[in-house]
N, CA, C and O atoms as a DFTB+ gen file, in Angstrom:
236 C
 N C O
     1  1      24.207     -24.646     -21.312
     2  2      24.903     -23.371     -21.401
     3  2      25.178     -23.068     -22.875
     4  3      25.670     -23.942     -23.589
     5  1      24.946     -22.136     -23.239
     6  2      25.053     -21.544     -24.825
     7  2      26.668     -21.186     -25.085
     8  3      27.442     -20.593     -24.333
     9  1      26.817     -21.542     -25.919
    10  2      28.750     -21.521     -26.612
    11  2      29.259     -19.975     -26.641
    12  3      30.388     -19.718     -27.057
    13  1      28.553     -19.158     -26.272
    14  2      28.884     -17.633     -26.333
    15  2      28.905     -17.772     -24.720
    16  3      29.695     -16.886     -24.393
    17  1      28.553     -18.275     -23.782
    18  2      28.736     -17.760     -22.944
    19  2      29.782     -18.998     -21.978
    20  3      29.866     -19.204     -20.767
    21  1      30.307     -19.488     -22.892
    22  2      31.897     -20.677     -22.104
    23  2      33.144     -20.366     -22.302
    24  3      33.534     -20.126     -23.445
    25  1      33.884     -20.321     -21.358
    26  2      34.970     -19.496     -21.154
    27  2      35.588     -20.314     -21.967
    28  3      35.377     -21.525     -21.892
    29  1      36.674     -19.644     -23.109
    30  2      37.725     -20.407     -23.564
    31  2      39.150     -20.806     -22.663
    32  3      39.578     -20.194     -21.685
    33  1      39.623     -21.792     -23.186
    34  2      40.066     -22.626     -22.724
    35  2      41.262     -22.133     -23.044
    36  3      41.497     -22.008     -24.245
    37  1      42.738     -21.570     -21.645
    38  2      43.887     -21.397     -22.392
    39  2      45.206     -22.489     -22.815
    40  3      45.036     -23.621     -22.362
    41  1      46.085     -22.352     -23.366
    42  2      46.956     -23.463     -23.444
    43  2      47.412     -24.252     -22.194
    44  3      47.458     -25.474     -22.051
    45  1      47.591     -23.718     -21.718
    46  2      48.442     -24.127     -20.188
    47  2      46.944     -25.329     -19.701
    48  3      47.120     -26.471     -19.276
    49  1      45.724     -24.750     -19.891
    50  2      44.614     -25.699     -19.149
    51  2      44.487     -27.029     -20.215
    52  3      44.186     -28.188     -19.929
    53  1      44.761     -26.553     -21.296
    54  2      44.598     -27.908     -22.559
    55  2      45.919     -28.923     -22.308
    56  3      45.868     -30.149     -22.398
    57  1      46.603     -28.468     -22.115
    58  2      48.440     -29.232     -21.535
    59  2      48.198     -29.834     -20.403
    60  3      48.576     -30.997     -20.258
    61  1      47.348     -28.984     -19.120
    62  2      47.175     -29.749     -17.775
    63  2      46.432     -31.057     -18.047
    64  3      46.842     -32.161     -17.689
    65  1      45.143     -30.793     -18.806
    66  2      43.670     -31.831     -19.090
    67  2      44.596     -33.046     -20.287
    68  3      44.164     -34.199     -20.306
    69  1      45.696     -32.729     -21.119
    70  2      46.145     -33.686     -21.855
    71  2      46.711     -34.347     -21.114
    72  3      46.446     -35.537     -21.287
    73  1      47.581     -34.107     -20.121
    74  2      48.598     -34.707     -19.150
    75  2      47.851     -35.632     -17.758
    76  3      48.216     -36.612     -17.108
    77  1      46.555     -34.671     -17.726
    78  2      45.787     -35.798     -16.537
    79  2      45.310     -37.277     -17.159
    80  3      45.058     -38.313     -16.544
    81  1      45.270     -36.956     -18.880
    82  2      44.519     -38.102     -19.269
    83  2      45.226     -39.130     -19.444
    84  3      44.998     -40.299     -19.135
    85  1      46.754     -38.314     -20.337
    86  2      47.582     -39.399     -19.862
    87  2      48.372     -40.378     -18.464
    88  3      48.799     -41.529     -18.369
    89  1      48.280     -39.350     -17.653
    90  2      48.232     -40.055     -16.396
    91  2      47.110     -41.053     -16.489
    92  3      47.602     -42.151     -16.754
    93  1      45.744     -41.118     -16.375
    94  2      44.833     -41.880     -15.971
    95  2      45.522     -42.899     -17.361
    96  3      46.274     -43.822     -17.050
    97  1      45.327     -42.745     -18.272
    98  2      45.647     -43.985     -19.465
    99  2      47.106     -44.748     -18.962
   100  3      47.043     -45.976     -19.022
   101  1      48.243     -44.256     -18.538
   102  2      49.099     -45.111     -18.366
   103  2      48.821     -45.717     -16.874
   104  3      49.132     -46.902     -16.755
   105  1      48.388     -45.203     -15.953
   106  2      47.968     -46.140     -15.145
   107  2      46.825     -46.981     -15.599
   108  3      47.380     -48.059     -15.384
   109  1      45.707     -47.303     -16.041
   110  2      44.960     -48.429     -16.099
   111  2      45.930     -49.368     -17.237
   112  3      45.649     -50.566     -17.219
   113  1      46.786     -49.049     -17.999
   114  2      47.821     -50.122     -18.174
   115  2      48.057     -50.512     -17.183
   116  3      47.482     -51.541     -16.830
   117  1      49.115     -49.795     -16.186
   118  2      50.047     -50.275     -15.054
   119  2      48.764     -51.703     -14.399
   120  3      48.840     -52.888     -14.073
   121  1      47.937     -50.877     -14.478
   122  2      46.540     -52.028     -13.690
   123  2      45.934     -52.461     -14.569
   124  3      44.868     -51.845     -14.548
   125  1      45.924     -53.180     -15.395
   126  2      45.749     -53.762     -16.495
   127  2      44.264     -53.382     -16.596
   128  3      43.697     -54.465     -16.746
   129  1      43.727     -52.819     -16.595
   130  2      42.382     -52.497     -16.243
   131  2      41.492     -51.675     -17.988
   132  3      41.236     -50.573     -18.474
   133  1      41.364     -53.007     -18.267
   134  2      40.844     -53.018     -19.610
   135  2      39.625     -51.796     -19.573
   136  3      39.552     -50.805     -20.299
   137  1      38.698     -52.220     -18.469
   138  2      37.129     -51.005     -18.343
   139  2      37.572     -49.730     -19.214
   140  3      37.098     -49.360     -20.288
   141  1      38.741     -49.085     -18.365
   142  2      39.325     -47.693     -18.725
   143  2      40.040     -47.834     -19.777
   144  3      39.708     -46.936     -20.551
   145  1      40.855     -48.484     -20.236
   146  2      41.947     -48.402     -21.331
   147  2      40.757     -48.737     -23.078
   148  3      41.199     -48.451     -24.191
   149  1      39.484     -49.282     -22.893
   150  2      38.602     -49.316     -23.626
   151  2      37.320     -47.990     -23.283
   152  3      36.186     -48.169     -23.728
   153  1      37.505     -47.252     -22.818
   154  2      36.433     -46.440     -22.200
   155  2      36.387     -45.527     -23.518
   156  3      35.323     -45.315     -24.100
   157  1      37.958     -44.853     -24.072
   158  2      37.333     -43.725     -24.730
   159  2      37.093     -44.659     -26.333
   160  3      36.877     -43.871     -27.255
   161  1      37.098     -45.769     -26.661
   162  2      36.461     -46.030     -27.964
   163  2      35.418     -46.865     -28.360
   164  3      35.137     -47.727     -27.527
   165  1      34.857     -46.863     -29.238
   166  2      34.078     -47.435     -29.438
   167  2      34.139     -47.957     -30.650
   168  3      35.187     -47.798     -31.276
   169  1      32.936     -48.764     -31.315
   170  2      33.021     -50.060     -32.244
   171  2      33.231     -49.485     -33.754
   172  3      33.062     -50.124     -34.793
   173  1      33.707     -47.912     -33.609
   174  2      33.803     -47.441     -35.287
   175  2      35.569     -47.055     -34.707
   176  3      36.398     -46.832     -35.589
   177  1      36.002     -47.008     -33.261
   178  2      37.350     -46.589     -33.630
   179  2      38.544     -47.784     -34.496
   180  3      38.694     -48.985     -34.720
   181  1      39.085     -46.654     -34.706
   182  2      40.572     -46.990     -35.610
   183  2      41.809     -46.736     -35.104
   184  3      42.062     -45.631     -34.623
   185  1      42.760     -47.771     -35.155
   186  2      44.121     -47.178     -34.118
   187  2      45.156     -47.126     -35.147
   188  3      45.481     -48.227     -35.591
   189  1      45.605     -46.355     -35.512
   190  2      46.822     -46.382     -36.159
   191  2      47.925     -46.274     -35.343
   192  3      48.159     -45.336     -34.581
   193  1      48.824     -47.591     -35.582
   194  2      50.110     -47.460     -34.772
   195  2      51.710     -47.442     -35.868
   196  3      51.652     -47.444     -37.098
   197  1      52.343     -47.435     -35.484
   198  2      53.566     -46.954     -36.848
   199  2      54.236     -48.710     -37.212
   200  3      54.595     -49.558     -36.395
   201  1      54.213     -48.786     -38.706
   202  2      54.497     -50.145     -38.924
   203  2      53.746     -50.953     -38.836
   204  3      54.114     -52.080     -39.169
   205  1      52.341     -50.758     -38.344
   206  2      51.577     -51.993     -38.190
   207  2      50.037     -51.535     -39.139
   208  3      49.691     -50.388     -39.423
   209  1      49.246     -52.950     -39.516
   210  2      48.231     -52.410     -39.725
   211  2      46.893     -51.886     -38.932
   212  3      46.762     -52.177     -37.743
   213  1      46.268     -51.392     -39.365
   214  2      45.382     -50.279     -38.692
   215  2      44.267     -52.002     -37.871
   216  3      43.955     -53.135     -38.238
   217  1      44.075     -51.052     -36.580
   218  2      42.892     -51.778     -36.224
   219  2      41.633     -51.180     -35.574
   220  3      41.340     -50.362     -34.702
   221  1      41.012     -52.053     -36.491
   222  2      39.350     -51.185     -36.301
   223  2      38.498     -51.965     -35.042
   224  3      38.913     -52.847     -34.290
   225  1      37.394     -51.432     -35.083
   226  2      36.877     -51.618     -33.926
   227  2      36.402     -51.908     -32.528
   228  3      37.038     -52.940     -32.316
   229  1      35.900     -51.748     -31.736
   230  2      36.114     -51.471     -29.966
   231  2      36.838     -52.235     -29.373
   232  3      37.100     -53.261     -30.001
   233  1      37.308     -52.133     -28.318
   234  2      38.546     -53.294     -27.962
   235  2      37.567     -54.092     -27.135
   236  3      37.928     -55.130     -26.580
Protein backbone atom coordinates (compact mmCIF):
# COMPACT_ATOMS: atom_id res chain seq x y z
CA UNK A 1 0.00 0.00 0.00
CA UNK A 2 1.55 3.43 -0.96
CA UNK A 3 1.97 6.07 2.15
CA UNK A 4 -0.54 8.52 0.44
CA UNK A 5 -3.05 6.24 0.60
CA UNK A 6 -2.81 5.06 4.81
CA UNK A 7 -5.02 6.49 7.01
CA UNK A 8 -3.33 8.53 9.70
CA UNK A 9 -3.29 7.48 12.86
CA UNK A 10 -5.24 9.63 15.66
CA UNK A 11 -4.01 10.17 19.26
CA UNK A 12 -6.52 8.28 21.10
CA UNK A 13 -5.43 5.03 18.55
CA UNK A 14 -1.51 5.72 19.36
CA UNK A 15 -2.51 5.76 23.43
CA UNK A 16 -4.79 2.53 22.81
CA UNK A 17 -1.67 0.56 20.64
CA UNK A 18 0.91 2.08 23.51
CA UNK A 19 -1.22 0.70 26.33
CA UNK A 20 -1.88 -2.82 24.55
CA UNK A 21 1.89 -3.13 24.35
CA UNK A 22 2.32 -2.37 27.62
CA UNK A 23 -0.14 -4.73 28.73
CA UNK A 24 1.46 -7.58 26.64
CA UNK A 25 5.17 -6.44 28.12
CA UNK A 26 4.09 -6.48 31.76
CA UNK A 27 2.49 -9.65 31.47
CA UNK A 28 5.33 -11.78 29.85
CA UNK A 29 7.18 -10.43 33.03
CA UNK A 30 4.29 -11.59 35.26
CA UNK A 31 5.15 -15.04 33.11
CA UNK A 32 8.53 -14.73 33.05
CA UNK A 33 8.46 -15.42 29.51
CA UNK A 34 11.76 -14.27 28.19
CA UNK A 35 10.56 -15.24 24.05
CA UNK A 36 8.37 -11.92 24.38
CA UNK A 37 10.13 -9.68 26.85
CA UNK A 38 13.29 -10.19 24.19
CA UNK A 39 11.07 -10.07 21.02
CA UNK A 40 11.22 -6.31 20.35
CA UNK A 41 15.28 -6.15 20.47
CA UNK A 42 17.84 -7.12 18.94
CA UNK A 43 21.81 -7.51 19.08
CA UNK A 44 22.44 -3.54 18.32
CA UNK A 45 19.75 -2.58 21.14
CA UNK A 46 20.69 -0.29 24.02
CA UNK A 47 18.74 0.08 27.32
CA UNK A 48 19.16 2.99 29.18
CA UNK A 49 17.88 2.74 32.67
CA UNK A 50 18.30 5.78 35.32
CA UNK A 51 21.52 5.36 37.52
CA UNK A 52 22.78 2.49 35.88
CA UNK A 53 25.06 1.83 33.04
CA UNK A 54 23.75 1.43 29.60
CA UNK A 55 23.35 -2.13 28.29
CA UNK A 56 23.97 -3.12 24.89
CA UNK A 57 23.02 -5.91 23.09
CA UNK A 58 20.07 -8.62 22.61
CA UNK A 59 18.96 -10.11 25.75
Amino acid sequence: MRADRIAPTTLDQNLAAIAAFNERYLKAIDDEDIAALSAPTTDRHVMFAPNRAPIAGGL
